[in-house]
C-alpha positions in Angstrom: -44.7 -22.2 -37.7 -42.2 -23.5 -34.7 -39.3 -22.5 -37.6 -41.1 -19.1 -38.6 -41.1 -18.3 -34.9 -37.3 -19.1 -34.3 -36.0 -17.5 -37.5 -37.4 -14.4 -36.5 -35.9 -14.5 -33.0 -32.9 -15.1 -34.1 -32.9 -11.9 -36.7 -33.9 -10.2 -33.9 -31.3 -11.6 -31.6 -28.8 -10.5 -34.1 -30.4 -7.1 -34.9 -30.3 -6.0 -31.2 -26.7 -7.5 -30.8 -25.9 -5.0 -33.5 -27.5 -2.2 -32.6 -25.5 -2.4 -28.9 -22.5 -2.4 -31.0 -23.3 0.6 -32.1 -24.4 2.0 -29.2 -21.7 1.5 -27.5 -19.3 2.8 -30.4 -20.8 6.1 -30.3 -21.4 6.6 -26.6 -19.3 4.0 -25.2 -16.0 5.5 -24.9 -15.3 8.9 -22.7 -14.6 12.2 -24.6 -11.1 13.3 -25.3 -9.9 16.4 -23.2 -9.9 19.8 -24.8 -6.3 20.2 -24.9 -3.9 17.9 -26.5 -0.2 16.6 -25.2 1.3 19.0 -28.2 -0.8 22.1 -27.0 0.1 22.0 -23.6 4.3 21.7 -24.2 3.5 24.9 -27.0 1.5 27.1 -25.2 2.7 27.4 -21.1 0.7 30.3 -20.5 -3.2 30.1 -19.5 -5.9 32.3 -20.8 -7.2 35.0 -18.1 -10.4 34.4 -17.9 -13.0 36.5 -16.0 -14.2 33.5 -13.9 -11.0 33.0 -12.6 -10.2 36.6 -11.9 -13.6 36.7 -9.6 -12.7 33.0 -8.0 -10.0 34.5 -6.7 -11.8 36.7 -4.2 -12.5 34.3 -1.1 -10.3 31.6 -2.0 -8.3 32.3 1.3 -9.6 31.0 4.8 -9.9 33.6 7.9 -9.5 32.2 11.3 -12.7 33.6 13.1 -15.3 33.0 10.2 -16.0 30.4 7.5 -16.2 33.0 4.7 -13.2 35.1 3.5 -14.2 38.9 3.0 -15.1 39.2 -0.3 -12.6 41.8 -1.4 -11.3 41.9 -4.9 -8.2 40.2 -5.3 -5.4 40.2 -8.2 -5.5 38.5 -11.2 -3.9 35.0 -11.7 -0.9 34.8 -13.2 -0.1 34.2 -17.1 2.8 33.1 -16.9 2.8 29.4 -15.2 5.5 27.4 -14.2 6.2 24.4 -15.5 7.2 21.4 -13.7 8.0 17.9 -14.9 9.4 14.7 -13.2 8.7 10.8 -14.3 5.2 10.7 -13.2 4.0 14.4 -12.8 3.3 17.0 -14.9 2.2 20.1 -13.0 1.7 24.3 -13.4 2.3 26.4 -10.7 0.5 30.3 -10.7 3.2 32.0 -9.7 -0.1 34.2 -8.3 -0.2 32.6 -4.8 2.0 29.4 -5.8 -0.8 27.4 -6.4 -1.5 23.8 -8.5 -3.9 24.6 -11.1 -2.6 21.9 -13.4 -1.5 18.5 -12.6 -1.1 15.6 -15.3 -0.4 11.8 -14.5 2.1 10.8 -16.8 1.4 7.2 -16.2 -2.1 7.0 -16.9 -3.4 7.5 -19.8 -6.7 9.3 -20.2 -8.0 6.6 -22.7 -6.2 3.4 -23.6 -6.2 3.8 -27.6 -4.6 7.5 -26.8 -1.3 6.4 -24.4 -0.1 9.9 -25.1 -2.4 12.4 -23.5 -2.0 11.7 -19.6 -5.3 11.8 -17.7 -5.6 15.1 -15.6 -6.5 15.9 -12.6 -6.1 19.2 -11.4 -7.0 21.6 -14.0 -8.2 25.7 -14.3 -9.9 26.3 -17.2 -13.5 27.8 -18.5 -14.9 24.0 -18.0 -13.3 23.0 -15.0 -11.9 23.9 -11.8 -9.9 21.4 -9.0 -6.8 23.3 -7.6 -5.0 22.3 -4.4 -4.0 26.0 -2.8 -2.2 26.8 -0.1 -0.3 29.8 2.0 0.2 31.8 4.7 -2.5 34.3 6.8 -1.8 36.3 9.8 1.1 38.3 8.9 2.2 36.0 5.7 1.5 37.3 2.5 -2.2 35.8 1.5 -4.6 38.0 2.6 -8.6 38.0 1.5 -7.7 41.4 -0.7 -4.6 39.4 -2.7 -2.3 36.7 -3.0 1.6 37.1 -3.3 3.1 37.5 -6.7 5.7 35.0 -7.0 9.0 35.0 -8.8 11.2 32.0 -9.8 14.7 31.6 -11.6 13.1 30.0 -14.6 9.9 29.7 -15.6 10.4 25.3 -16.4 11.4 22.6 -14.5 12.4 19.1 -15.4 13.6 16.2 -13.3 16.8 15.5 -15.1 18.1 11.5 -15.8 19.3 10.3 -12.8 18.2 13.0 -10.7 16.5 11.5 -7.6 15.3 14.8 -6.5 13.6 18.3 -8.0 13.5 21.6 -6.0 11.5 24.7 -7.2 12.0 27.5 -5.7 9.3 30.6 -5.3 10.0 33.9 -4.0 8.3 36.6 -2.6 9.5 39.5 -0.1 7.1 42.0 1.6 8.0 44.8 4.3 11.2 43.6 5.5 10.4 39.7 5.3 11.5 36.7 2.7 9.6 34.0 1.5 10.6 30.8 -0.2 7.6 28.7 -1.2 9.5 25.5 -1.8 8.5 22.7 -3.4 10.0 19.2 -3.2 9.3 16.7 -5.7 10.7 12.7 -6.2 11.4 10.4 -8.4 8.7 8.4 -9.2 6.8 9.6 -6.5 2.9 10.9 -6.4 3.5 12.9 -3.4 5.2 16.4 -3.1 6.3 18.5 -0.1 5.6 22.1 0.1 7.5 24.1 2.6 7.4 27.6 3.4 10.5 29.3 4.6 10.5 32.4 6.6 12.8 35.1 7.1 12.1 37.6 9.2 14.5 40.5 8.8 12.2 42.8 10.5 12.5 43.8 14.5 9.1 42.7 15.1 8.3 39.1 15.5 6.3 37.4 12.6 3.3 35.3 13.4 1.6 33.4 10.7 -0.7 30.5 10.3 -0.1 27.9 6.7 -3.5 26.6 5.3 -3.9 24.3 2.5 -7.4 23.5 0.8 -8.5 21.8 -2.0 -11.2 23.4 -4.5 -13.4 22.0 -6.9 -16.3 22.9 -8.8 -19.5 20.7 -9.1 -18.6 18.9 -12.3 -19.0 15.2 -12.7 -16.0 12.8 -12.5 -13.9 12.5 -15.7 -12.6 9.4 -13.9 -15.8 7.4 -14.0 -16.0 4.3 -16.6 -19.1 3.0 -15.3 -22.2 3.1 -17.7 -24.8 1.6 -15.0 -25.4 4.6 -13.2 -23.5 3.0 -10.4 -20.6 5.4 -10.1 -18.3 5.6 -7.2 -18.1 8.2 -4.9 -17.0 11.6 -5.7 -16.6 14.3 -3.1 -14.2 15.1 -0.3 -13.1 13.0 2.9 -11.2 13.3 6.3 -9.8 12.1 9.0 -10.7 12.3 12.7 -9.7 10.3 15.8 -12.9 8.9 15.9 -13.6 8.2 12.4 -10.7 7.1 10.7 -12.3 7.6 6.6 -15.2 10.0 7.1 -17.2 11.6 4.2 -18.2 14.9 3.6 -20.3 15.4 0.2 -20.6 18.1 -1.7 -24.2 17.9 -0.2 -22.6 18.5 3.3 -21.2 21.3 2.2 -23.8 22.8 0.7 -25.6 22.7 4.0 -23.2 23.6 6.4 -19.6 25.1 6.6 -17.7 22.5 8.6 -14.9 23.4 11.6 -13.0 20.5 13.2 -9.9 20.9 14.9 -7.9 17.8 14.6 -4.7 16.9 15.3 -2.5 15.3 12.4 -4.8 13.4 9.6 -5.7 14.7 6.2 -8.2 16.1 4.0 -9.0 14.7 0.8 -11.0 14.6 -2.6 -11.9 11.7 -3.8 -12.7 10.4 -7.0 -13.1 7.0 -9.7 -9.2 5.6 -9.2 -7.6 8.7 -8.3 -7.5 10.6 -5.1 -5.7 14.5 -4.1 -5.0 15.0 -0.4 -3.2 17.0 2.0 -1.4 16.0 4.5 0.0 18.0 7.4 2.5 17.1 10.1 0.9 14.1 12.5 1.9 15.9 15.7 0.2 19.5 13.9 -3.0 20.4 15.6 -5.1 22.3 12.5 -8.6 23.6 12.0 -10.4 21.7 9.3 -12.8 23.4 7.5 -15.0 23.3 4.3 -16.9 26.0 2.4 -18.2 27.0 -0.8 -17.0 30.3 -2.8 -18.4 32.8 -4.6 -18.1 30.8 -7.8 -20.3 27.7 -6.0 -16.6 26.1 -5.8 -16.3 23.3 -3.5 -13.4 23.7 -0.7 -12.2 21.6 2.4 -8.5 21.9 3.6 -7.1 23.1 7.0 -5.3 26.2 8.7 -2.5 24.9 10.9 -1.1 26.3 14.5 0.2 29.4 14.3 3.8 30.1 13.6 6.2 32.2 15.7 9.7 33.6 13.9 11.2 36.3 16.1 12.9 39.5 14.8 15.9 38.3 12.7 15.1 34.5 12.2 14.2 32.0 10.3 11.1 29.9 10.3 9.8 26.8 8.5 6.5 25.3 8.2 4.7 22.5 5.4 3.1 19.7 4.2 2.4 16.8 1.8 0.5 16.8 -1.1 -0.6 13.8 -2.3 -2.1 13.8 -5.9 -2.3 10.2 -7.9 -3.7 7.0 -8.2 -5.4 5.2 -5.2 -2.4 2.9 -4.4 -3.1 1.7 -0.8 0.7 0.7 0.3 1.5 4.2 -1.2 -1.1 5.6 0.8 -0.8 4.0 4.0 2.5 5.1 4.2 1.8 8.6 4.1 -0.7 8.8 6.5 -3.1 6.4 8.6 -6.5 5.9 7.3 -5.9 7.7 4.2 -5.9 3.7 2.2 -9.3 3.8 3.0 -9.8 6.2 0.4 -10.0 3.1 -1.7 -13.9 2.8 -0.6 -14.9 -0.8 -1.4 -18.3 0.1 0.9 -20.4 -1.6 3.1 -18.1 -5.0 2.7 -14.7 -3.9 2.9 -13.7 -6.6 5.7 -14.5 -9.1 2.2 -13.2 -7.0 0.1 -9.6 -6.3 1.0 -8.9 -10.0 1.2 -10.2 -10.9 -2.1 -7.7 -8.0 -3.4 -4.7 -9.2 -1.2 -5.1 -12.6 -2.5 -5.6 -11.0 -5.9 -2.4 -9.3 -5.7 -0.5 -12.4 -4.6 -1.8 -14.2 -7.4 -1.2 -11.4 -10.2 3.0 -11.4 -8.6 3.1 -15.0 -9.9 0.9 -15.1 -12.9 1.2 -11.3 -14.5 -1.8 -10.7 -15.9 -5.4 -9.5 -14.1 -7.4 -11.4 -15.9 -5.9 -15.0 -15.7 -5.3 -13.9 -11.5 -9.2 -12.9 -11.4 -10.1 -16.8 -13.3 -7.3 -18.5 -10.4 -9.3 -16.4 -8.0 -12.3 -17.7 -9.1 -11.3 -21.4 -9.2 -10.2 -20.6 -5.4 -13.2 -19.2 -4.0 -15.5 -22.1 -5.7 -13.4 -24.5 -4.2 -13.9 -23.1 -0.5 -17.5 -23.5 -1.0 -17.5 -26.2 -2.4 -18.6 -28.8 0.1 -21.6 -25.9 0.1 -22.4 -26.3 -3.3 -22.2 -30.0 -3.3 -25.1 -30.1 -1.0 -27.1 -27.5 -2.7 -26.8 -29.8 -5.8 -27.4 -32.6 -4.2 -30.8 -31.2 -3.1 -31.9 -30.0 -6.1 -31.0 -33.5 -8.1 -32.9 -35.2 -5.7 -35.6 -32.8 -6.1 -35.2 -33.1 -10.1 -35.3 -37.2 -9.5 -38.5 -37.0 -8.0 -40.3 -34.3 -10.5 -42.2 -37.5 -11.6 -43.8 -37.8 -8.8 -44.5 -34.2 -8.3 -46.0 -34.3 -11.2 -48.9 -37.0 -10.0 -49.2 -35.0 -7.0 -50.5 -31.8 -8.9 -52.6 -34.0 -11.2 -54.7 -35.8 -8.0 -54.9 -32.3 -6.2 -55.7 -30.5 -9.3 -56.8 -26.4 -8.0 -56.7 -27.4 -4.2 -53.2 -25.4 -3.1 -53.4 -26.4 0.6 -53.6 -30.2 0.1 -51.3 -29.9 -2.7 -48.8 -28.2 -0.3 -49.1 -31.0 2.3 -48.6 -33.5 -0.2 -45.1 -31.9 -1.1 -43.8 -31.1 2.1 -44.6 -34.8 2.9 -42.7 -36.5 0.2 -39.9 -33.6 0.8 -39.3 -35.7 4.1 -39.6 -38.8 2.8 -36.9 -38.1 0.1 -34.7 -36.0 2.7 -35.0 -32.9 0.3 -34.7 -29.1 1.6 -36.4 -27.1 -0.9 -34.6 -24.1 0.0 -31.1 -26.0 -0.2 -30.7 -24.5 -3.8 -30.8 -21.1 -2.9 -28.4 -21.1 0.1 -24.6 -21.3 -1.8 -26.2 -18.4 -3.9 -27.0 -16.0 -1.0 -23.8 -17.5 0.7 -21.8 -16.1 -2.4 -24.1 -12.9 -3.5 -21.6 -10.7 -0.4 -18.7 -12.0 -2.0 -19.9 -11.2 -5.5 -20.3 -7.9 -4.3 -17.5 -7.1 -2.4 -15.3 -8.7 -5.6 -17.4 -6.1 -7.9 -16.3 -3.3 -5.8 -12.5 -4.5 -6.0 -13.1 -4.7 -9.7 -14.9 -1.1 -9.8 -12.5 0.7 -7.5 -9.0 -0.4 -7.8 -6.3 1.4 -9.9 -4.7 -1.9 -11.1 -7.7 -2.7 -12.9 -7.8 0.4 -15.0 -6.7 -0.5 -18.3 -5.5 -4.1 -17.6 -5.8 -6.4 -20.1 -6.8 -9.9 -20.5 -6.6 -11.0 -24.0 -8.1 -10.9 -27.5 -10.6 -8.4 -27.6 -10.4 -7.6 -23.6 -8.3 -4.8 -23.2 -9.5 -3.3 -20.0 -11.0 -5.6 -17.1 -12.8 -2.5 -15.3 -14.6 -1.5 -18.1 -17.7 -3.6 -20.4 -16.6 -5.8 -22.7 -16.4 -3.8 -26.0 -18.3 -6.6 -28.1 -20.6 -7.9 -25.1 -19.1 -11.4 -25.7 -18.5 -12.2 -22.0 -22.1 -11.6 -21.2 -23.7 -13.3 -23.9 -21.5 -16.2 -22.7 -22.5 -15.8 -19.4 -26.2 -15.5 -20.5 -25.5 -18.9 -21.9 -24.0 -20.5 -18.7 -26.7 -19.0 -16.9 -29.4 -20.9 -19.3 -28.0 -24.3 -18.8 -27.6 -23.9 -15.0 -31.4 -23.4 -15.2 -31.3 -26.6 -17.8 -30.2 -28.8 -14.7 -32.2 -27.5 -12.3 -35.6 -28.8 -11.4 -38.8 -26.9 -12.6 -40.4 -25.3 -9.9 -44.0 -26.3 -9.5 -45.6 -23.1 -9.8 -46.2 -22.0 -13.4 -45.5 -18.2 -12.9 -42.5 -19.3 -10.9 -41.6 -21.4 -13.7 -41.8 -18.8 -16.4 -40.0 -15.8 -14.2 -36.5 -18.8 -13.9 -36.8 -18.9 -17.6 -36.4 -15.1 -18.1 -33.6 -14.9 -15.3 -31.1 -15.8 -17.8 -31.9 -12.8 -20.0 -32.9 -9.9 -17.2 -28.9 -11.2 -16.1 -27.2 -10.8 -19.3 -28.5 -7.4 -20.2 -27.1 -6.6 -16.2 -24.4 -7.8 -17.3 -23.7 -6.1 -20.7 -22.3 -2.5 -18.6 -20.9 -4.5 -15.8 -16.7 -4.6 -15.5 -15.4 -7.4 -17.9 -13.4 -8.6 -14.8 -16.6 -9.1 -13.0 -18.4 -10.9 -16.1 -15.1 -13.3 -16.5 -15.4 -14.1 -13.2 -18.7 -15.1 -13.0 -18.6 -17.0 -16.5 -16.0 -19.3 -15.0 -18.1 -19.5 -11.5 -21.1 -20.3 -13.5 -18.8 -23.2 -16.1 -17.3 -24.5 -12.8 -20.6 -24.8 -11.5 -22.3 -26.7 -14.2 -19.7 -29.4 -14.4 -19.9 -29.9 -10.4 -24.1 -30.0 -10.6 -24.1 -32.1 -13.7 -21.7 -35.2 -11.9 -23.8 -34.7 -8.6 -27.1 -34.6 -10.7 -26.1 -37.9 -12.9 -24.6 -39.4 -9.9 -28.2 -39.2 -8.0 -30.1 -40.3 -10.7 -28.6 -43.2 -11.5 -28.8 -43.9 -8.2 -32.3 -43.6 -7.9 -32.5 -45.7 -11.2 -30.2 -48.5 -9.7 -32.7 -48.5 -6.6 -36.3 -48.5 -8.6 -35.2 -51.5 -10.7 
């Protein structure tokens, strides 16, 4: 019967391993975009699409009111233009001069398709992120229209060896010149956009630059996590006060925000990646967020106004940043705006663990070997922890005989029973609770190292080896976690059985409640706790046959 019984958990081991396989086959990898590397070089020019024609209506802040008028505006643009350096790969509507397409060249959208860049900004019948920006007042952007822009050529390419691309749009209205400028670098993620001025009328010109992000309310095409535990997606800013502040697409929904602030940034956050405009730090601005008549999501900022006198020139910008959540690149560009790479609650934890991460990965070249040195690192800081946990429990294991003739002379009666134990507890110098105190000791650093694993770029499609081709995502073949599983059983194999039967029968099930956890959790994570859970058996088994034959030295 004993054989009947295990044969047929096994099949059904097997069966279920199988069908996750499959599971994961058909669901487990994201969805291709619509458009593919060889469409986008053949056809430059986007579809007008009514949506986009309406969008375009209040898509341009006022200065005394959160809404624009709704007035109908033009049409976008057909025609895009095309710019390309090393890392970028961008549209510009020549209707307004904004970003509706923006392309990371070094980031593939899916590992086993290197050549189809994952995108960020994007205008199309399924999706909408932008970054806009222009000039109100007495510029050119006005509720009723935006500017029609004209270029010398309708593509750009960063050429090899050039450090440096400029495109150039113009536009000239009543007796003024406009040159919406923009400044891109090699192997750079930011991009300047300048606006020069000139005013060949005989009236001064006074105008105020604004520069906005918009988004609609789709999910995040970003996201690899499959537990339901997705990072955050929405918008962020900075204040004096509040140097990383949300503001969700909740807040916006019930409120329009105003803030003036001076310098900082407005951003849109997302899994890895992160857009955000930057003005000037010594620029006072008025931050604001809205939603259009499309249900569009918007934050950005109008800036100071702007003075050119008759016959002048004037000159006014900003950075946009649109990449990967690097946080030296980030930090660089603007204070606070690193914190965009939100490790939560324990981010005092969590940005050692990825320094020391990163120092390890510049001698050793590979994430996953850094994440097993890391590992071996952190067990042996609490280790003299651990020893004493282990200590505990073989003591408590060495005297599970005696246990045992305590519950057969008390039989049912709890209370005497519970006497009888916390007695010989003190006799024998055992803390009950000592087992569980190097677990909650490590369960913020677990946490804080899973939020390092979830949220940082250099993860994103690093490999290990064999079958682990991307640490930040579930193992493909749930190896890890079966493993893991495994560990987890034996650990429970050295540790003494509790004396309550339920109790007993719920630390027998932990092992398998953990590994189907772990079967959607990062691979990174699951490596790291299979080699803090190996570590940990060979340091409880030594203590564990040390004290017992110990305790069998001293009873004969």
């Amino acid at each position: 019967m004993d054989i009947k019984r295990t044969i047929l958990l096994v099949a059904l081991a097997v069966v279920s391993y199988l069908m996750i396989l499959q599971w994961n086959a058909d669901y487990g990898q994201p969805e291709m975009p619509p458009e593919t590397a060889q469409q986008r070089t053949d056809a430059p020019s986007l579809p007008e699409t009514p949506t986009a024609l309406e969008g375009q209506a209040d898509d341009v802040p006022t200065l005394a009111t959160d809404q624009a008028a709704a007035i109908p505006a033009s049409a976008p643009s057909q025609n895009l233009i095309r710019v390309r350096t090393d890392v970028l790969d961008l549209a510009i509507d020549p209707r307004g001069g904004d970003i509706v397409e923006l392309h990371l060249l070094q980031y593939p959208r899916r590992q086993d398709r290197p050549d189809v860049p994952f995108q960020l900004f994007e205008r199309s019948p399924q999706r909408t992120y932008e970054a806009q920006s222009g000039l109100i007042g007495d510029g050119p952007d006005q509720p009723g229209g935006r500017p029609l822009y004209t270029t010398a050529q309708q593509q750009y390419q960063l050429g090899e060896g050039q450090q440096q691309l400029v495109v150039d749009l113009n536009f000239s209205d009543n007796g003024v010149d406009y040159i919406k400028r923009f400044t891109l670098s090699r192997g750079e993620h930011a991009l300047q956009v300048d606006y020069l001025i000139d005013n060949q009328t005989e009236q001064p010109w006074t105008g105020y630059m604004f520069a906005q992000l918009k988004r609609d309310g789709s999910g995040d095409p970003s996201s690899t996590t499959a537990t339901g535990t997705a990072t955050y997606l929405g918008a962020a800013m900075w204040t004096p006060d509040e140097p990383y502040r949300k503001v969700s697409r909740g807040d916006m929904e019930s409120r329009n925000l105003r803030e003036t602030v001076v310098g900082g940034w407005v951003a849109w956050l997302q899994h890895y990646f992160v857009t955000a405009w930057v003005p000037p730090a010594d620029s006072t601005n008025q931050v604001q967020t809205r939603r259009d008549s499309q249900g569009n999501y918007i934050i950005g900022y109008t800036g100071h106004a702007v003075t050119v006198p008759a016959g002048q020139q004037g000159q006014v910008g900003a950075t946009l940043y649109a990449g990967p959540k690097l946080q030296d690149d980030l930090k660089a560009l603007s204070p606070g705006l690193e914190l965009t790479v939100d490790y939560g609650f324990l981010w005092f934890l969590a940005q050692p663990i990825f320094w020391l991460l990163q120092v390890i990965h510049s001698v050793l070249g590979n994430w996953g070997w850094s994440i097993i040195v890391l590992t071996i690192l952190i067990k042996l800081m609490f280790f003299p922890l651990s020893a004493a946990s282990y200590r505990s429990m073989a003591r408590m294991r060495a005297v599970a005989p005696k246990m045992q003739s305590l519950k057969e002379l008390h039989g049912d009666d709890r209370q005497k029973m519970s006497q009888a134990m916390m007695e010989l507890y003190k006799k024998e110098k055992i803390n009950p609770l000592g087992g569980c105190l190097p677990i909650l000791v490590q369960m913020p650093v677990f946490l804080a190292l899973y939020w390092v694993l979830l949220e940082s770029v250099e993860m994103r499609q690093a490999p290990w080896m064999f079958w682990i081709t991307d640490l930040s995502i579930k193992d493909p073949f749930f190896i890890l976690p079966l493993i893991m599983g495994a560990t987890m059983f034996i650990q429970m194999a050295l540790n003494p059985t509790p004396p309550d039967p339920m109790q007993a029968k719920i630390m027998k099930l932990m092992p398998i409640i953990f590994t189907f956890f772990f079967l959607w959790f990062p691979a990174g994570l699951v490596l790291y706790w299979v080699v803090n859970n190996v570590l940990s058996i060979g340091q409880q088994w030594y203590i564990t046959r040390k004290i017992e034959a110990a305790a069998k030295a001293k009873a004969s």
